[in-house]
Biopython code that builds the backbone (N, CA, C, O; Angstrom):
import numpy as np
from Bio.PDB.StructureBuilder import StructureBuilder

atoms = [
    (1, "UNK", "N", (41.166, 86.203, -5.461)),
    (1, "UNK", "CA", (42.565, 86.440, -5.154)),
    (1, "UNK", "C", (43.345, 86.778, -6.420)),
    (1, "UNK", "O", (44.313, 87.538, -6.410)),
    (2, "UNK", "N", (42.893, 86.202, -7.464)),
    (2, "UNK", "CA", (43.562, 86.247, -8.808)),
    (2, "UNK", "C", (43.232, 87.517, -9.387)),
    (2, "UNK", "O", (44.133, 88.128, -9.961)),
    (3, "UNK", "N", (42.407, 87.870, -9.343)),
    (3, "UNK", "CA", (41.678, 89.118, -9.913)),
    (3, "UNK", "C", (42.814, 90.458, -8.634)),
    (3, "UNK", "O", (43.732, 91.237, -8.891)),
    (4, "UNK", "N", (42.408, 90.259, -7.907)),
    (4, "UNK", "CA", (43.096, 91.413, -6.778)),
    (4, "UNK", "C", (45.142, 91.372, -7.200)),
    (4, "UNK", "O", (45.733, 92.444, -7.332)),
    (5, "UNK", "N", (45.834, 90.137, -7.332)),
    (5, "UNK", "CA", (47.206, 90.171, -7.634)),
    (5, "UNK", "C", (46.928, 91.142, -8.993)),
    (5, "UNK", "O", (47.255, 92.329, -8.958)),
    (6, "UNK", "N", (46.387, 90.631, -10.027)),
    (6, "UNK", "CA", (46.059, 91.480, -11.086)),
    (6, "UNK", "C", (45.974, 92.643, -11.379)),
    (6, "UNK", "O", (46.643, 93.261, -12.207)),
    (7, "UNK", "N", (44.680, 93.212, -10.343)),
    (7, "UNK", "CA", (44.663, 94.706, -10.521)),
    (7, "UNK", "C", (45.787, 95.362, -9.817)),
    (7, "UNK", "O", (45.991, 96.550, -10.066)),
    (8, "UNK", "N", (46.521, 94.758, -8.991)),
    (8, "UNK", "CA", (47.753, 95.379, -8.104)),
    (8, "UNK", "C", (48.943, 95.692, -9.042)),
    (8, "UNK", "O", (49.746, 96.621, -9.130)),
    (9, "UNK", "N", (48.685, 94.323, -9.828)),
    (9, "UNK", "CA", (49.941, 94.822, -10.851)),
    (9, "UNK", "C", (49.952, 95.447, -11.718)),
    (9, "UNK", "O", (50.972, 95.669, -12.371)),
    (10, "UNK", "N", (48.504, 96.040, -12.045)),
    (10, "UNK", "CA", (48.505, 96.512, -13.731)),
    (10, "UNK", "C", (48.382, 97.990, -12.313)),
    (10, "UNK", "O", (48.932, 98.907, -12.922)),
    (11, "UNK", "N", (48.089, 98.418, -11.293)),
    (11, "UNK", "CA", (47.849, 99.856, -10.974)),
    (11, "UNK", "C", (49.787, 100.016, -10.580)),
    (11, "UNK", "O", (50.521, 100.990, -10.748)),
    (12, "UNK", "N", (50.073, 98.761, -10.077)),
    (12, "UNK", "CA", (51.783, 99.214, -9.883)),
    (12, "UNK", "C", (52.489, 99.477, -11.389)),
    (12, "UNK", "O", (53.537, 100.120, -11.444)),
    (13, "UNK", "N", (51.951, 99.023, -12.428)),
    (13, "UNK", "CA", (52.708, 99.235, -13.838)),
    (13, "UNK", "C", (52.337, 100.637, -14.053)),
    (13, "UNK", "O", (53.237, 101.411, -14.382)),
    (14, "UNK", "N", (51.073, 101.101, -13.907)),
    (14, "UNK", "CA", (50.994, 102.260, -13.817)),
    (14, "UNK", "C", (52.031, 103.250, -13.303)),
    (14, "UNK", "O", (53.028, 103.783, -13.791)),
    (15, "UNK", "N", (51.397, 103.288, -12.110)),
    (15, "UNK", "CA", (52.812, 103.936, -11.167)),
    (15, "UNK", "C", (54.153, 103.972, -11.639)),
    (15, "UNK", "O", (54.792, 104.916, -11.173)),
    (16, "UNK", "N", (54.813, 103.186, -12.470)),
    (16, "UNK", "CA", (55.937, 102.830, -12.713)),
    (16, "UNK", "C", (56.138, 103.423, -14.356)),
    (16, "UNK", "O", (57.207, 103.567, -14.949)),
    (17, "UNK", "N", (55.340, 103.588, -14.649)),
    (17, "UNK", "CA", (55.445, 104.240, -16.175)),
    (17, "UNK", "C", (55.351, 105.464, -15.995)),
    (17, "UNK", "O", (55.856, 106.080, -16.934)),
    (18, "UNK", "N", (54.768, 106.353, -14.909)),
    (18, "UNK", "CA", (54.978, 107.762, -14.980)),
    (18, "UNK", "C", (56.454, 108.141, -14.409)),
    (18, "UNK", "O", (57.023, 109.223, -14.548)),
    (19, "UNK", "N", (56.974, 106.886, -13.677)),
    (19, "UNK", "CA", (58.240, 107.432, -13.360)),
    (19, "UNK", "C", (59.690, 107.098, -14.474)),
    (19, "UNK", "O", (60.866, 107.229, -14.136)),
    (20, "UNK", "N", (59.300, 106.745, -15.542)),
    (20, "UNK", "CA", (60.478, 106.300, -16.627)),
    (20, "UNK", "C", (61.042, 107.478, -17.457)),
    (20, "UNK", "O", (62.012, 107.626, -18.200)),
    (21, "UNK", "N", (59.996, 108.275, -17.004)),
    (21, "UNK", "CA", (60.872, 109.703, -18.157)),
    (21, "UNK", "C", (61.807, 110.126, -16.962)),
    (21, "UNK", "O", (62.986, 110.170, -17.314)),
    (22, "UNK", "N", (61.621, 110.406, -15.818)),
    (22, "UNK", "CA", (62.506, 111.331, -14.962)),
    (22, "UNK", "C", (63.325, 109.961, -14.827)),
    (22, "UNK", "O", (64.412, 110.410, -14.464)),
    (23, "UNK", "N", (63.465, 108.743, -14.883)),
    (23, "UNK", "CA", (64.705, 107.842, -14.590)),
    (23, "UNK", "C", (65.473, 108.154, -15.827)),
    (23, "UNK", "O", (66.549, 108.712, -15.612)),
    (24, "UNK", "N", (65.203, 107.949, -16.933)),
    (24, "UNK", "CA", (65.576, 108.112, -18.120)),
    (24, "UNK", "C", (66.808, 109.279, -18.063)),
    (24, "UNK", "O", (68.038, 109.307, -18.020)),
    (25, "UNK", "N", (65.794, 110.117, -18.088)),
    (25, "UNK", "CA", (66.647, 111.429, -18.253)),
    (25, "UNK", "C", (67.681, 112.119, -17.014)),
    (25, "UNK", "O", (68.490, 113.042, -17.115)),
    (26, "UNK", "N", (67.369, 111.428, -16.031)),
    (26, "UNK", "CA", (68.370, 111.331, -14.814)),
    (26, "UNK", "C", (69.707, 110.720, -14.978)),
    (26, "UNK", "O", (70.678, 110.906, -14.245)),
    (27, "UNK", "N", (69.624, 109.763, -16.314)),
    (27, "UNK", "CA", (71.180, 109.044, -16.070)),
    (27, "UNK", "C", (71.432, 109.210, -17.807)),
    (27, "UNK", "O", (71.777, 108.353, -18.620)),
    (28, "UNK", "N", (71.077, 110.821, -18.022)),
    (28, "UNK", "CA", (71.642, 110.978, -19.612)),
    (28, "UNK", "C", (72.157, 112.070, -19.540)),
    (28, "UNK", "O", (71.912, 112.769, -20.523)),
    (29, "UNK", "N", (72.971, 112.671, -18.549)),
    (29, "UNK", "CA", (73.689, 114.093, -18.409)),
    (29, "UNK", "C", (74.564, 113.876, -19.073)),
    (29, "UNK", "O", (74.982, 114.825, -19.736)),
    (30, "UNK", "N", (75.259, 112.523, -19.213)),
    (30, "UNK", "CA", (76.320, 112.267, -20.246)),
    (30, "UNK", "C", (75.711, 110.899, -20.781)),
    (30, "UNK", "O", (75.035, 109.979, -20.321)),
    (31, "UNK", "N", (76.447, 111.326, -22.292)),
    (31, "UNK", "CA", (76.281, 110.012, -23.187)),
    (31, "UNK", "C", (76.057, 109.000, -22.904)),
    (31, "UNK", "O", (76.847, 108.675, -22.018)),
    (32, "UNK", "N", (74.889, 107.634, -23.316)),
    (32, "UNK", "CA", (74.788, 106.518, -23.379)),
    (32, "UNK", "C", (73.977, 105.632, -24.249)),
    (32, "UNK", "O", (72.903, 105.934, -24.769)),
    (33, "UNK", "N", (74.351, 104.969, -24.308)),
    (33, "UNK", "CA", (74.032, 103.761, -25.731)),
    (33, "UNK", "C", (72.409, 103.132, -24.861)),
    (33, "UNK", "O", (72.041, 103.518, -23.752)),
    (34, "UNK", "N", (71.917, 102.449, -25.448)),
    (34, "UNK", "CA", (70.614, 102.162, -24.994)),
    (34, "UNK", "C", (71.007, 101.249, -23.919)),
    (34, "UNK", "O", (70.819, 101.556, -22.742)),
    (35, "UNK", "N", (71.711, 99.800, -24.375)),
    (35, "UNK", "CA", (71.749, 98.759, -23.718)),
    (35, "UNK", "C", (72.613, 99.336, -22.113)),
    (35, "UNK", "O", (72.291, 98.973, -20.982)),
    (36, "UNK", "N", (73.593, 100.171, -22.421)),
    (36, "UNK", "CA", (74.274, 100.662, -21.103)),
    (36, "UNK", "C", (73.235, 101.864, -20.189)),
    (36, "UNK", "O", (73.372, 102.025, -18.976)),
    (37, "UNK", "N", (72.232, 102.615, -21.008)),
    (37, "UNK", "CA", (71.036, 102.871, -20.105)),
    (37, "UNK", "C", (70.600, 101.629, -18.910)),
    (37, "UNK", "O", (70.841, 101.364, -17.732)),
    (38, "UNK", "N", (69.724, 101.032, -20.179)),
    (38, "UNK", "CA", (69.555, 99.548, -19.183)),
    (38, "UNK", "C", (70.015, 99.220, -18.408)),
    (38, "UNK", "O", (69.285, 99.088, -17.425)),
    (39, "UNK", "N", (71.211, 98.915, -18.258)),
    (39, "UNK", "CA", (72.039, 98.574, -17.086)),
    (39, "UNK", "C", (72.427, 99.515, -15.990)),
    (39, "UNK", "O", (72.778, 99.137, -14.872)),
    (40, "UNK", "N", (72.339, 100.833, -16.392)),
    (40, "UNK", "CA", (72.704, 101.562, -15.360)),
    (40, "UNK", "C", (71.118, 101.579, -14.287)),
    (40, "UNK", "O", (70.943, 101.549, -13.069)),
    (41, "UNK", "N", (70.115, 101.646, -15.567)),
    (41, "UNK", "CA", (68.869, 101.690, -14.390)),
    (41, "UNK", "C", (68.685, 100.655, -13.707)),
    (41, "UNK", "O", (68.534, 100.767, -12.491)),
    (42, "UNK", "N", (68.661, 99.705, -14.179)),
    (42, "UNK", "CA", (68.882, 98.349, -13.434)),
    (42, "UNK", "C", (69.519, 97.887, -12.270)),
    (42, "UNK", "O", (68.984, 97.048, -11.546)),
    (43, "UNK", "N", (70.732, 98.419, -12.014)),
    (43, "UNK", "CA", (71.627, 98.706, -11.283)),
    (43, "UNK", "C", (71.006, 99.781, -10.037)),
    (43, "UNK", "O", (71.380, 99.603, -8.878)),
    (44, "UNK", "N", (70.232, 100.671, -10.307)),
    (44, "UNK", "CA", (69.426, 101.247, -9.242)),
    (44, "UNK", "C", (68.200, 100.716, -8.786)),
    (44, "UNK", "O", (67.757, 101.194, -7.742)),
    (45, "UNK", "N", (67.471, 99.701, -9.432)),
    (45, "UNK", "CA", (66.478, 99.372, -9.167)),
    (45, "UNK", "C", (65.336, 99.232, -10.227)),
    (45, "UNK", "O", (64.307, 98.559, -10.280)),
    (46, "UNK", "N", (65.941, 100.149, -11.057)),
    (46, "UNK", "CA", (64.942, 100.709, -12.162)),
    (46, "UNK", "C", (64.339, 99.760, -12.936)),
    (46, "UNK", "O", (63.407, 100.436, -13.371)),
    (47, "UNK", "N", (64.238, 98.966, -13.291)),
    (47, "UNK", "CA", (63.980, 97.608, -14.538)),
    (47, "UNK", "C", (63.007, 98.407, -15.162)),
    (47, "UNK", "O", (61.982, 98.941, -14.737)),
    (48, "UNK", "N", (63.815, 98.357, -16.794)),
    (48, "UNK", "CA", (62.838, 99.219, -17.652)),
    (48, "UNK", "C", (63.361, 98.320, -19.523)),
    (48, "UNK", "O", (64.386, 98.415, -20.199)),
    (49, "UNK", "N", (62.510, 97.810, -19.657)),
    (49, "UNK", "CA", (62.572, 96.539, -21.088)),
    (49, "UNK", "C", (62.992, 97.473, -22.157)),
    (49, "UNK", "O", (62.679, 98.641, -22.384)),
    (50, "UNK", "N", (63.954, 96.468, -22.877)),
    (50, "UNK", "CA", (63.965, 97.878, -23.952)),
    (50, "UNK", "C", (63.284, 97.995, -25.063)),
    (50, "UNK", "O", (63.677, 98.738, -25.962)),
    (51, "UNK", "N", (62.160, 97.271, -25.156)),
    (51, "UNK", "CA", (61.108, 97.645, -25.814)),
    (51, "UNK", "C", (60.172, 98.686, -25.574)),
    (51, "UNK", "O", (59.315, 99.129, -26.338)),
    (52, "UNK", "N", (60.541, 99.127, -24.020)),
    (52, "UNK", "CA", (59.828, 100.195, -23.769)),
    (52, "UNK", "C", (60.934, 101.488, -24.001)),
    (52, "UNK", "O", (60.679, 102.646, -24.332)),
    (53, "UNK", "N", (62.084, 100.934, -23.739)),
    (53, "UNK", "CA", (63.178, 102.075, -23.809)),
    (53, "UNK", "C", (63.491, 102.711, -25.479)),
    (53, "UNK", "O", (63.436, 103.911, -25.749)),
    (54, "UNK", "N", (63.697, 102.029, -26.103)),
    (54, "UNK", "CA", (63.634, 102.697, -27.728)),
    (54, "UNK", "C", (62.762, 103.880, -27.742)),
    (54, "UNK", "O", (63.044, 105.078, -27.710)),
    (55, "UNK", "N", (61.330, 103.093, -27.812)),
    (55, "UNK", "CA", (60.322, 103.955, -27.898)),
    (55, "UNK", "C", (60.668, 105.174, -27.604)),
    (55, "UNK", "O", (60.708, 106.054, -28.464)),
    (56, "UNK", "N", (61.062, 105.445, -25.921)),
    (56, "UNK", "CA", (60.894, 106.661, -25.526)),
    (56, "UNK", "C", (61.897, 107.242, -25.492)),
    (56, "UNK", "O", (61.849, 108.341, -24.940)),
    (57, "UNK", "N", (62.906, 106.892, -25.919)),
    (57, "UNK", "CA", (64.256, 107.351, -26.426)),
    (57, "UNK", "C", (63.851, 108.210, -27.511)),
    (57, "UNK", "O", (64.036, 109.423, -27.409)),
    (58, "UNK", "N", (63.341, 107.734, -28.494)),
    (58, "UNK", "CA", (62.826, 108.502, -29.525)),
    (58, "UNK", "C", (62.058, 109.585, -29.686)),
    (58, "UNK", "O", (62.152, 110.612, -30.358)),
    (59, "UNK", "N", (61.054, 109.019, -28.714)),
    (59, "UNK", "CA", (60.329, 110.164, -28.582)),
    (59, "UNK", "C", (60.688, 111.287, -27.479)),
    (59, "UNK", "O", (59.970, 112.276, -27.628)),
    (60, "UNK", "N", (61.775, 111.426, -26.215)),
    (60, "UNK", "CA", (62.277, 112.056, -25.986)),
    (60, "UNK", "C", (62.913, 113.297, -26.729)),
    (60, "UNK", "O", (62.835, 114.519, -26.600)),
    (61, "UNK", "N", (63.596, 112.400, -27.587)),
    (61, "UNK", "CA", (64.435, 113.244, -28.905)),
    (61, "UNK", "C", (63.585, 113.928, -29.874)),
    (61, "UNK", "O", (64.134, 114.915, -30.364)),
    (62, "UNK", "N", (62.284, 113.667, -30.334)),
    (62, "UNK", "CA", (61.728, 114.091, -31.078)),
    (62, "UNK", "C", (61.024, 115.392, -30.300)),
    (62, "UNK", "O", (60.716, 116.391, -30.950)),
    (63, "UNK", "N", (60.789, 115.305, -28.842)),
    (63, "UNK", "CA", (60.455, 116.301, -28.148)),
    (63, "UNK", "C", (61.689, 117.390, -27.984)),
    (63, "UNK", "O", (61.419, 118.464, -27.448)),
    (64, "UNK", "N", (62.801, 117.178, -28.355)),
    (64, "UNK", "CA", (64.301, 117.811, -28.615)),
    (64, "UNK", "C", (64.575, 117.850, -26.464)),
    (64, "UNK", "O", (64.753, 118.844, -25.762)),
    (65, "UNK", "N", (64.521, 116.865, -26.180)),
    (65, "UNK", "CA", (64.908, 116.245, -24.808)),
    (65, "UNK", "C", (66.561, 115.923, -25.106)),
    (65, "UNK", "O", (67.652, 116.274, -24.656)),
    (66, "UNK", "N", (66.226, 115.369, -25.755)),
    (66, "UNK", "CA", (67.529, 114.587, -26.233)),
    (66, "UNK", "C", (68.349, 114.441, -27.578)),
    (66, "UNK", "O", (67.788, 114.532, -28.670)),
    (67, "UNK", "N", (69.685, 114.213, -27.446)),
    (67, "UNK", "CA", (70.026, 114.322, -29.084)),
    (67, "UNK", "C", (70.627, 112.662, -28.963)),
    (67, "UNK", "O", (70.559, 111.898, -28.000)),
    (68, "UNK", "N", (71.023, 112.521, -29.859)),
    (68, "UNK", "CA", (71.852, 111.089, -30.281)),
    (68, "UNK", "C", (72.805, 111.154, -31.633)),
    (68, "UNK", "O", (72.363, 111.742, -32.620)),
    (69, "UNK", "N", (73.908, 110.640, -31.664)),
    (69, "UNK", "CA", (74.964, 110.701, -32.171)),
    (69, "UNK", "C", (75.417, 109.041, -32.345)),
    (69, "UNK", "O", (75.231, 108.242, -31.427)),
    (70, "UNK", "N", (75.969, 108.689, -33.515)),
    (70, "UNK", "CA", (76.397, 107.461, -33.687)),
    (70, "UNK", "C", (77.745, 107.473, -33.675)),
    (70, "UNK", "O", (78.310, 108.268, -34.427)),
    (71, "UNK", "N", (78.397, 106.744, -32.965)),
    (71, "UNK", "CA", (79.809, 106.420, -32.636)),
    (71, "UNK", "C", (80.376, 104.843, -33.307)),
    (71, "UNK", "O", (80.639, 103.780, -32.745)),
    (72, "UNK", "N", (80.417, 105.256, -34.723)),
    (72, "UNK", "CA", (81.263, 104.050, -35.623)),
    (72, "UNK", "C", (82.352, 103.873, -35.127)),
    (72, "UNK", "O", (82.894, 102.823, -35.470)),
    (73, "UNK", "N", (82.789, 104.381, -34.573)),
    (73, "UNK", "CA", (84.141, 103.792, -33.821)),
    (73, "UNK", "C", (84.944, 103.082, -33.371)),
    (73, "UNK", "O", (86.158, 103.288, -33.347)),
    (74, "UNK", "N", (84.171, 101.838, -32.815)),
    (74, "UNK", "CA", (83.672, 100.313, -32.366)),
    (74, "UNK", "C", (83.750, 99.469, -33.057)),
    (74, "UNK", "O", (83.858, 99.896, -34.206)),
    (75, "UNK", "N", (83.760, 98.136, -32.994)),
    (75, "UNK", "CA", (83.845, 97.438, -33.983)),
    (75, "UNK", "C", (82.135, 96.971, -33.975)),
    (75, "UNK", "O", (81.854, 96.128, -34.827)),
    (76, "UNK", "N", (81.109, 97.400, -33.180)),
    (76, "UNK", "CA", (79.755, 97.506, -33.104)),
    (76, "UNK", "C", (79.336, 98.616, -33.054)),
    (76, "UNK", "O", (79.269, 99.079, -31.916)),
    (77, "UNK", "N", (78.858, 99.561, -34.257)),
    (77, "UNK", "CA", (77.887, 100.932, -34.072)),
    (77, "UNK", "C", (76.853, 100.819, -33.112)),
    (77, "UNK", "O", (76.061, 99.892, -32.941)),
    (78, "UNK", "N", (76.992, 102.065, -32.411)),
    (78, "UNK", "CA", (76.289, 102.188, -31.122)),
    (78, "UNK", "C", (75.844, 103.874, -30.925)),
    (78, "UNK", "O", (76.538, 104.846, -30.627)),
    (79, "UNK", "N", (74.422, 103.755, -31.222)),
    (79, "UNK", "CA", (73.660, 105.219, -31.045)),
    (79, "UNK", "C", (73.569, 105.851, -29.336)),
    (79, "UNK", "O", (72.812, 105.429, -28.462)),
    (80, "UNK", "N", (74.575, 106.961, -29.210)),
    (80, "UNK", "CA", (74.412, 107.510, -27.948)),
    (80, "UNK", "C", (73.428, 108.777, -27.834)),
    (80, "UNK", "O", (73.331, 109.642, -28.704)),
    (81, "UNK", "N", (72.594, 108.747, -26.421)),
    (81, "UNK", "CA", (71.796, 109.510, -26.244)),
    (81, "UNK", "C", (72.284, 110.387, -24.936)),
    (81, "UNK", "O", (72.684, 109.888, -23.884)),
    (82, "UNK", "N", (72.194, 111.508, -25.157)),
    (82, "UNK", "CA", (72.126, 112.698, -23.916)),
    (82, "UNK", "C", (71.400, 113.661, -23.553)),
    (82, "UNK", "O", (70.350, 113.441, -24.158)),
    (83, "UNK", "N", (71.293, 114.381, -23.096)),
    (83, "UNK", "CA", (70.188, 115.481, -22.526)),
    (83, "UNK", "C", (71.250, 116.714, -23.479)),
    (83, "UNK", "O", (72.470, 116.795, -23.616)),
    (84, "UNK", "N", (69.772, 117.786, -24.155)),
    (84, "UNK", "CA", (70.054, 118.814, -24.409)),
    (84, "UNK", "C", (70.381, 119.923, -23.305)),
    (84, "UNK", "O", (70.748, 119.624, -22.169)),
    (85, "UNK", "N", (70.228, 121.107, -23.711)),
    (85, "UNK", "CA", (70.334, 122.224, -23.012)),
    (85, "UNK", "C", (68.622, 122.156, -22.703)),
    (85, "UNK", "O", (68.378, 121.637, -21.613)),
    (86, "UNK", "N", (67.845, 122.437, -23.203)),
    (86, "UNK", "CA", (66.295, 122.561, -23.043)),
    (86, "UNK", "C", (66.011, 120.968, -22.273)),
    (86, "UNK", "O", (65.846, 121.085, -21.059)),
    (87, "UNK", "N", (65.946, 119.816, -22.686)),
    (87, "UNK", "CA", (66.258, 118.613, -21.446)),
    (87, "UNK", "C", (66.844, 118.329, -20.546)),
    (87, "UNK", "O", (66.817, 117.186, -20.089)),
    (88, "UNK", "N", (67.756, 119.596, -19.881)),
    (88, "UNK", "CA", (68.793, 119.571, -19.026)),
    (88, "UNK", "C", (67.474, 120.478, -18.573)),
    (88, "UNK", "O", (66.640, 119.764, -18.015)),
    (89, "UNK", "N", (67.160, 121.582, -18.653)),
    (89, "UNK", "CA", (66.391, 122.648, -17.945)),
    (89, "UNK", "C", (64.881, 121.657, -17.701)),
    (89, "UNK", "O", (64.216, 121.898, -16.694)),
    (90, "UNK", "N", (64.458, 120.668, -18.577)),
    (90, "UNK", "CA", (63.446, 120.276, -18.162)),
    (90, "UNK", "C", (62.916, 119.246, -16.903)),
    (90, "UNK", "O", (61.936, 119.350, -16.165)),
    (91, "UNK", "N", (64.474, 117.740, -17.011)),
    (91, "UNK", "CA", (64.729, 117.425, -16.063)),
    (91, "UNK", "C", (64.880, 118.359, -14.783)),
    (91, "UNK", "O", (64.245, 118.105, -13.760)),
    (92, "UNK", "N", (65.780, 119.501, -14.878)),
    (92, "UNK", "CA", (65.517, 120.261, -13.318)),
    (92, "UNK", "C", (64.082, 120.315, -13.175)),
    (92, "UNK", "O", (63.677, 119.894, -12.092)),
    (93, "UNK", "N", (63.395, 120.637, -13.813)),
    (93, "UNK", "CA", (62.359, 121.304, -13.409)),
    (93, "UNK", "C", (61.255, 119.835, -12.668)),
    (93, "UNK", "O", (60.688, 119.893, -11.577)),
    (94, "UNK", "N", (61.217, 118.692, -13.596)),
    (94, "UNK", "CA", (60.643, 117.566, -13.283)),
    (94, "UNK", "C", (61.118, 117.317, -11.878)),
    (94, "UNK", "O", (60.396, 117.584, -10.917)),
    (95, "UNK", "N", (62.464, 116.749, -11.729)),
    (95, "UNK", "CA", (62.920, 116.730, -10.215)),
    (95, "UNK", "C", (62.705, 117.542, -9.582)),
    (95, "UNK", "O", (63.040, 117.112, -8.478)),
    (96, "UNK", "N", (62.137, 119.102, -9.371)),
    (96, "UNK", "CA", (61.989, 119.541, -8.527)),
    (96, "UNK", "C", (60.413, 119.201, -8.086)),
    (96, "UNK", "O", (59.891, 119.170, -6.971)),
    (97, "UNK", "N", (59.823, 118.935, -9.537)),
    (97, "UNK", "CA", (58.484, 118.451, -8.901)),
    (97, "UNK", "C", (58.066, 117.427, -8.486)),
    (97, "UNK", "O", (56.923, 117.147, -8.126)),
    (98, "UNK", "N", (59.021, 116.783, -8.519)),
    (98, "UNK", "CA", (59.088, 114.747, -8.252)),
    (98, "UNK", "C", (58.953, 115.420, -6.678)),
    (98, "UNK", "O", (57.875, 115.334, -6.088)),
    (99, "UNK", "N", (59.988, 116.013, -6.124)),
    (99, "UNK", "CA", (60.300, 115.540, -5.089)),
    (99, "UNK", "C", (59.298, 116.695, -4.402)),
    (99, "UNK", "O", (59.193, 116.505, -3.191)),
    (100, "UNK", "N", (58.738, 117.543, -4.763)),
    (100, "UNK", "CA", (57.676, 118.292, -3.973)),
    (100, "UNK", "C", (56.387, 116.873, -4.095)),
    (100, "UNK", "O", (55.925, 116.408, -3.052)),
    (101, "UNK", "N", (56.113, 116.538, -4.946)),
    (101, "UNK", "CA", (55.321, 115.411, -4.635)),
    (101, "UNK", "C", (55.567, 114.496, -3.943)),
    (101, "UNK", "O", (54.650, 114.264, -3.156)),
    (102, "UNK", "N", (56.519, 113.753, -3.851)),
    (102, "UNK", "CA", (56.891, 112.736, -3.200)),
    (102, "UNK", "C", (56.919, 113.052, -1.395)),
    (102, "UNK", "O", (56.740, 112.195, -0.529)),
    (103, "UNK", "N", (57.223, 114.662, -1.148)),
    (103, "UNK", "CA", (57.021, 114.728, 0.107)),
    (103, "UNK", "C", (55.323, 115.432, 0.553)),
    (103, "UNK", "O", (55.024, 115.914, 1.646)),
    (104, "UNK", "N", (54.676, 115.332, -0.320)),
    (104, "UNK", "CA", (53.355, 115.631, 0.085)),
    (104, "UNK", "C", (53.114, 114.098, 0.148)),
    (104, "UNK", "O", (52.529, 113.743, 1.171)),
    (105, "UNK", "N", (53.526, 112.863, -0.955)),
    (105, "UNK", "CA", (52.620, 111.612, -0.516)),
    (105, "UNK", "C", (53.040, 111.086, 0.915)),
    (105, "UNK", "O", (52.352, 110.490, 1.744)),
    (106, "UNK", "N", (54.141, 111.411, 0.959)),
    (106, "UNK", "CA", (55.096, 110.909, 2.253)),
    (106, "UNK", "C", (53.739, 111.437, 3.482)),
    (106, "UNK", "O", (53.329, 110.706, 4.385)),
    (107, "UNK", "N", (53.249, 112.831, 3.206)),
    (107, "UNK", "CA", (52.756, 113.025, 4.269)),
    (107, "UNK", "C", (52.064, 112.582, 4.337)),
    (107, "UNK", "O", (51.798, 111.943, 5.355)),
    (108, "UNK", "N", (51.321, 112.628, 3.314)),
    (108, "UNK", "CA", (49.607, 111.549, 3.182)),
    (108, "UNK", "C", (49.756, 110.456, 3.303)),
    (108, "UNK", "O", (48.625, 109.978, 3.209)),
    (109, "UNK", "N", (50.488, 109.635, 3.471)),
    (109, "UNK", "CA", (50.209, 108.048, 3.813)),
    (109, "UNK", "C", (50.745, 108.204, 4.721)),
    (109, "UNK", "O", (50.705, 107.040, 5.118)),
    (110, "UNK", "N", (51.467, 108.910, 5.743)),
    (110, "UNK", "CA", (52.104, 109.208, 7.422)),
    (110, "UNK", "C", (50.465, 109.346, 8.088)),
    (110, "UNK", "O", (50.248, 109.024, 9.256)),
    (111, "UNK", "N", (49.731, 109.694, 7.474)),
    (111, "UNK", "CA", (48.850, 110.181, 8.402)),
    (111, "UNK", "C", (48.080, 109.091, 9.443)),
    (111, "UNK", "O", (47.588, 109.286, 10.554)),
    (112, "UNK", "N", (48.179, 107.846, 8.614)),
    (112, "UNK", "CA", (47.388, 106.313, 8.944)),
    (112, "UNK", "C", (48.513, 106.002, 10.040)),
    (112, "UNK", "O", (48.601, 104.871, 10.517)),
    (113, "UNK", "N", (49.243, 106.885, 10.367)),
    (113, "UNK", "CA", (50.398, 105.937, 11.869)),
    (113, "UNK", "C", (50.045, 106.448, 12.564)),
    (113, "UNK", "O", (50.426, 106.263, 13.721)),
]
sb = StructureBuilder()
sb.init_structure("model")
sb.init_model(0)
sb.init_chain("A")
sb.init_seg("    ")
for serial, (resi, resn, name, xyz) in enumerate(atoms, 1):
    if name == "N":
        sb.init_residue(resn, " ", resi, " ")
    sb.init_atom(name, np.array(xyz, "f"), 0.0, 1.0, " ", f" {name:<3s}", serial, name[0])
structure = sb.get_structure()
């Protein structure tokens, strides 16, 4: 039984890590600081640690997905991240393939009713 909860969760972590770039970049059309990422995904369902979120913040940006800008402004500096022009065109393109997939699995697991 222990072994089976196990592999369920490490194949659902799976699953759940291919979907963090298209959450990511879904709620960066406009500016946001890491910790207010967090919360916005959270707020949908999303739970995503931000030990995993830095990371790919970065490496988003280093893929030129994303830019970031520091806003001293505050009486706490706070690095904001958004979608480029080329991460704006890439997200479309991801969502369009999210959701052509998502309605082929839809069909494939309809089929067992």
């Amino acid at each position: 039984m222990g072994e089976e909860k196990d592999l369920i969760a490490s194949l659902t972590l799976e699953l759940r890590r291919g979907t963090l770039i298209l959450s990511v970049l879904s709620q960066l059309h406009q500016p946001k600081y890491g910790y207010s990422l967090v919360q916005s995904l959270e707020e949908k369902g999303v739970v995503i640690d931000p030990s995993t979120l830095y990371p790919l913040l970065r490496r988003l940006e280093k893929q030129g997905l994303l830019i970031s800008q520091w806003d001293i402004g505050e009486s706490k500096p706070r690095k904001y991240y958004h979608r480029t022009p080329f991460g704006d065109q890439v997200y479309t393109k991801l969502k369009a393939q999210w959701l052509s997939m998502t309605s082929d699995m839809e069909k494939l697991l309809r089929e067992e009713e």
